[in-house]
N, C-alpha and C positions, 0 to 999 in steps of 0.2 A: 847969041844968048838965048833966043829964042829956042834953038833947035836945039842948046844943051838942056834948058828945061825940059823941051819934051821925050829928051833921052833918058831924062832923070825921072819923070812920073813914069815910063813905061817898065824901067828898072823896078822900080815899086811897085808897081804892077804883078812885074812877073815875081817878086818874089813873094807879094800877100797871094797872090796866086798858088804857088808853090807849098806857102803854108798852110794854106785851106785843104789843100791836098795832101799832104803827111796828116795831118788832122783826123780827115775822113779816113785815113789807110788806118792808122791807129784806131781809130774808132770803132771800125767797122773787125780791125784784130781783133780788140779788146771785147767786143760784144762776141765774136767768134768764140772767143776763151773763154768767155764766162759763162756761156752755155753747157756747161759740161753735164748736165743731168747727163747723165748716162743711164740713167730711167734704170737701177739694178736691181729694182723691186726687192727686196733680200724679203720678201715676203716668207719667213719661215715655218710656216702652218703648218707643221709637218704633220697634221692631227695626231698629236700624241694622247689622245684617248685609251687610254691603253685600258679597257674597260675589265677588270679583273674579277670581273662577279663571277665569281670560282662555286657558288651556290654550292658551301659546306655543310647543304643540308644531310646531314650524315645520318638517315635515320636508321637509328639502328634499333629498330620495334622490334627487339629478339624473343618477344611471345613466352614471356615464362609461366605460361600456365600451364604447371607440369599437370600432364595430363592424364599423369596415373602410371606408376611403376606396377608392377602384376599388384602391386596394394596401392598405388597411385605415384607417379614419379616417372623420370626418365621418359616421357610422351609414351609410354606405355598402356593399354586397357588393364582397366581395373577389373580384376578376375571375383574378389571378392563375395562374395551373396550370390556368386552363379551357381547353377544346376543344370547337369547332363546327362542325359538319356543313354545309355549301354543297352543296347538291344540285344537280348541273344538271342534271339527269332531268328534276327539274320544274319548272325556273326557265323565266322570260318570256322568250325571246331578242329583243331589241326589234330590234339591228342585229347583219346587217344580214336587213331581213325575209323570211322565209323559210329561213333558215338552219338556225333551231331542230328545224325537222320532221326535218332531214339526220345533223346532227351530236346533239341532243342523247338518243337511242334509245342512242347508243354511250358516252355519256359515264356508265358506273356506274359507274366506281370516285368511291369519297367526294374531296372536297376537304376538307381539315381546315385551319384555321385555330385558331391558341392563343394566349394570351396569356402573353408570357413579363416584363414587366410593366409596371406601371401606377405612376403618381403625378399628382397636382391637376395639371400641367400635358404630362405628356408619356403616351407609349404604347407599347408594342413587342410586335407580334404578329410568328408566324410561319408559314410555312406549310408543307401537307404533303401528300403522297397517302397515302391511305387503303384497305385492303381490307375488305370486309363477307360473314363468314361465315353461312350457310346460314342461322343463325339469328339474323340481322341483328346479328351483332355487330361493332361497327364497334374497327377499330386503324389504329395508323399502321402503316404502308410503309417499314421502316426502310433496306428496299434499296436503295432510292433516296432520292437528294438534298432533306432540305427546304432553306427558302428563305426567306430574313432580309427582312419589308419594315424598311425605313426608319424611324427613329424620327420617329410624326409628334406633332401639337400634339395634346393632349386638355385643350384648357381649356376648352371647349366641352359637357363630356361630359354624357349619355352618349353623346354623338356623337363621329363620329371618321370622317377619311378618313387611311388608309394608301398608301402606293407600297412597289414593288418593281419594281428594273429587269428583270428576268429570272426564271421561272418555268417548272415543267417538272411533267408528267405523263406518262404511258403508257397507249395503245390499244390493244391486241394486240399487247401489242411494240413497239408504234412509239412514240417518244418528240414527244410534244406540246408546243412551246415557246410562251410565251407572253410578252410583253415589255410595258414599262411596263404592270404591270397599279395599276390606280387600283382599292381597296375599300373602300368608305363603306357606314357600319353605324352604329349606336343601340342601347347594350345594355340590353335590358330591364331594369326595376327590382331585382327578382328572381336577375337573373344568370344566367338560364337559355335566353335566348336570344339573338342580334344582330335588331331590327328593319330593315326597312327597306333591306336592303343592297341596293347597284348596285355591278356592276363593269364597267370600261372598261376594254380590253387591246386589244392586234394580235396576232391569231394566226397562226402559222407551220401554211401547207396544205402543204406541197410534199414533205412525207412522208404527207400523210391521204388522196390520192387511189385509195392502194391497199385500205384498208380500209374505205373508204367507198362508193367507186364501182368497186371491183375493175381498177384502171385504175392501172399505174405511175408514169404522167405527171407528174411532178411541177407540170404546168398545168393538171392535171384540175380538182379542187378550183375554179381561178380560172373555168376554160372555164366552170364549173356554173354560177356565181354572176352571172356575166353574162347567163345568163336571165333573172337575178331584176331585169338592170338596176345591177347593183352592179360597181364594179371594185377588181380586188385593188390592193394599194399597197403602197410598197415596203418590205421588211424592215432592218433593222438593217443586216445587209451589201450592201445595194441594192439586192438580188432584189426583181422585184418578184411576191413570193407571198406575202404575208402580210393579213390582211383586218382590219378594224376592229369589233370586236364590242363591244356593250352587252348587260349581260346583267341583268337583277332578278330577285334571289331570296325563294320563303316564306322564312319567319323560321328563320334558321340554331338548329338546335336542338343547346343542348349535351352533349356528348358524356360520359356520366357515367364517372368514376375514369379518365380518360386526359389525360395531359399528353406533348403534347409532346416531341420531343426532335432536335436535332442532328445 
């Protein structure tokens, strides 16, 4: 009896034993499994800042101040109220040759040409004689007559040829006429000078005999030129004293705070 009880407590034994042990297996599973952080951070920061500051500052500062078309417009200089010097002291006298050594020693007084105005297709210059004081300062001649060319085309610009039927200056006193005169010019960029100029005119001798070749004659002038192989041709009123010149000038330089006038 004895010995069956103590076979019987050790049976209990081993089986609260047993269960204590599945217990902990389980247990110690069960905490296994339930750890599952699997730490997967899904941290998705993917800094999407996507910073689009496209800085549409568009400036478009397109400067409209037109800055003068040959009369103001188009960023062009304004030609307007200008005045330029034609020097024929030291202009090329091309025709008729030889002429230049004669006549151009006496021609100081200035020629002045101004602009009295300008637009995209047209032009109106004028002209004028000039005095220049001791220390080169150059003005108009208001004693004498200027002279209206023709309005010509300036669609061309800054090219330009002008006409005037009639023109006049003074030699010592003696009045110098000048008839169709043709002036083709180029105004610089700048505005500060005419390129390029040619003029073609018929000049009137038959008063320059005296102060050129001290000789009254109103055929002096012609007699001279027939040296050179040249014959005079007729004027306006049929005479025949008047000669055919071409003349190219340096670059007419303008004449600074002088306009012009009537």
């Amino acid at each position: 009896m004895k010995r069956g009880l103590v076979i019987l407590w050790m049976g209990l034994c081993a089986c609260n034993s047993k269960s204590t042990a599945d217990d902990s297996a389980q247990e110690t599973h069960t905490e296994a499994d339930a750890d599952t952080d699997s730490d997967t951070d899904t941290d998705t920061d993917t800094d999407s800042d996507t910073d689009t500051d496209t800085d549409t500052d568009t400036d478009t500062d397109t400067d409209a101040d037109a800055d003068a078309d040959s009369g103001g417009g188009d960023g062009e200089i304004d030609l307007i109220g200008r005045t330029y010097h034609f020097d024929l002291e030291i202009a090329d006298w091309l025709k008729p040759v030889g002429l230049g050594a004669v006549i151009a020693p006496n021609m100081t007084k200035p020629v002045l040409v101004g602009v009295i105005d300008a637009t995209d297709k047209e032009l109106d210059l004028m002209g004028a004689q000039g005095t220049e004081s001791a220390t080169g300062e150059i003005t108009q001649d208001t004693t004498r007559e200027a002279w209206v060319f023709d309005t010509c085309e300036y669609t061309k610009k800054p090219a330009f040829t002008a006409f005037v039927s009639e023109a006049s200056s003074a030699i010592d006193g003696t009045d110098i006429i000048l008839y169709n005169m043709e002036l083709t010019g180029s105004f610089a960029t700048d505005g500060k000078t005419i390129e390029k100029s040619y003029m073609i005119t018929t000049l009137e001798t038959r008063e320059m005999g005296e102060f050129l070749l001290e000789d009254k004659d109103p055929n002096a002038v012609c007699q001279l030129v027939e040296s050179f192989g040249v014959e005079c041709v007729d004027c306006p009123d049929g005479e025949t004293y008047c000669l055919n010149l071409e003349v190219k000038f340096e670059d007419a330089e303008q004449v600074e705070e002088l306009t012009l006038v009537e």
